[in-house]
N, C-alpha and C positions, 0 to 999 in steps of 0.2 A: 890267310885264314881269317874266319867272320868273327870276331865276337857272340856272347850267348846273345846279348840283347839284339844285336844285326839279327842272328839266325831265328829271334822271335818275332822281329817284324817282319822280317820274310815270310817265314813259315806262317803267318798269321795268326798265333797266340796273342797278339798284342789286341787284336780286333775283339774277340768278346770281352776284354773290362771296359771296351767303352759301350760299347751294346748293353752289358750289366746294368750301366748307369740309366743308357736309355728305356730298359725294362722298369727298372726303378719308377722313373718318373712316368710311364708309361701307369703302371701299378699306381700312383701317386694320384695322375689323373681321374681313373678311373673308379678310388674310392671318391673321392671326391663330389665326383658324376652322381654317384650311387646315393652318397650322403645327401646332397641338392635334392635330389628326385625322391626321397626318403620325408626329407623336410616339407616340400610342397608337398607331398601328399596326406601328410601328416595335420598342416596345417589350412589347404585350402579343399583340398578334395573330401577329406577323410569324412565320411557321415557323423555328426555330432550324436554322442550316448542317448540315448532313447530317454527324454526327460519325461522324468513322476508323471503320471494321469493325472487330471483333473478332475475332481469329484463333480458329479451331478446328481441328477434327481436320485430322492431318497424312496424306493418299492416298499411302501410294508404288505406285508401280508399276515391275513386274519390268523390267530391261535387254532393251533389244533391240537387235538391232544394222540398222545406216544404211547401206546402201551408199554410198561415196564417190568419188570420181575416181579413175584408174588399177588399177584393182582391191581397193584398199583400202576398210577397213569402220569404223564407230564402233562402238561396243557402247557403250549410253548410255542412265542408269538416271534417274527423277526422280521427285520427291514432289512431291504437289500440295499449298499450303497453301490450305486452305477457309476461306471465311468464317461464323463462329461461326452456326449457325441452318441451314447450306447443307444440301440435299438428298443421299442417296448418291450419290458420284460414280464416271461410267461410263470408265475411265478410255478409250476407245476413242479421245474426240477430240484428246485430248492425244496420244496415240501419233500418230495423223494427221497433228497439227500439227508433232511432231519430226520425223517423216518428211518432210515437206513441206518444212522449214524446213534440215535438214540434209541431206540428200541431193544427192550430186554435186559437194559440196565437197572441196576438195584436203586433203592432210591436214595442209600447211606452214600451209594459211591456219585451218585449225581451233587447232593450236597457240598462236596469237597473242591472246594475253590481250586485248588489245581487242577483235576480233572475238567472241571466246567470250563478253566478256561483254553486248556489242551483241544478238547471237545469244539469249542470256538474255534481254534486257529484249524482242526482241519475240517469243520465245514468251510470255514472259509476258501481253505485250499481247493478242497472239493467242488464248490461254487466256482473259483475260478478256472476251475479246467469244465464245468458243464456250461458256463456262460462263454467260456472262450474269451476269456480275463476282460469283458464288460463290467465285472461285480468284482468294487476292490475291497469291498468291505461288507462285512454282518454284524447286526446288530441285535440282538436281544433283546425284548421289547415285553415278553410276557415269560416269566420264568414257576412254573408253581406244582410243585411236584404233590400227590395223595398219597 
């Protein structure tokens, strides 16, 4: 009569904990593989972060004036700052955009340093989705409300 252990290497139970082992390292390799191929791409392929624009030429354009609530007007001047490389710019859509953005405002709530400067950051936003982020800045140049 066999023994348990005879009748497990017979029967072949003995065979898969050595196969386990070679899975293991099998698995071991292949993170491995993955980690490498993780690393190089990480650090020679990977496209570097989109670095800051470069400021270039400074657009102003002439004042114009806003009409505003109760008969009252702005007269309000601005310079566009371009991004360094940008095409000439038409200054049309930004007048648009002041217009749109300032009109029919009172003239209490335009004085209010917070507001005015709210008022700033989305023309500015404004500016960059009609220039198609050419224009990374505005600037305020004639402020003068009646």
């Amino acid at each position: 009569m066999r023994t348990s252990t005879e009748q497990a290497e017979v029967s072949g139970d003995a065979l898969p904990a050595k196969q386990g082992g070679g899975k293991r390292k099998l698995i071991v390799v292949a993170l491995l593989v993955v980690l490498l191929a993780g690393s190089a791409w990480w650090f020679v392929l990977r496209k570097p972060a989109d670095a800051a624009p470069k400021p270039g030429e400074v657009v102003a354009i002439d004042p114009i004036q806003v009409n505003l609530a109760e008969g009252h007007y702005l007269s309000i001047g601005i310079a566009l700052q371009a991004v360094d490389g940008a095409e000439e710019m038409d200054g049309s859509k930004a007048l648009d955009a002041v217009i749109g953005l300032y009109s029919g405002r009172s003239v209490e709530e335009l004085n209010r340093p917070k507001v005015r400067i709210q008022l700033k950051k989305e023309l500015e936003h404004e500016l960059a989705e009609r220039y198609e982020k050419e224009v990374m800045a505005v600037y305020l140049t004639q402020f003068v409300t009646q």
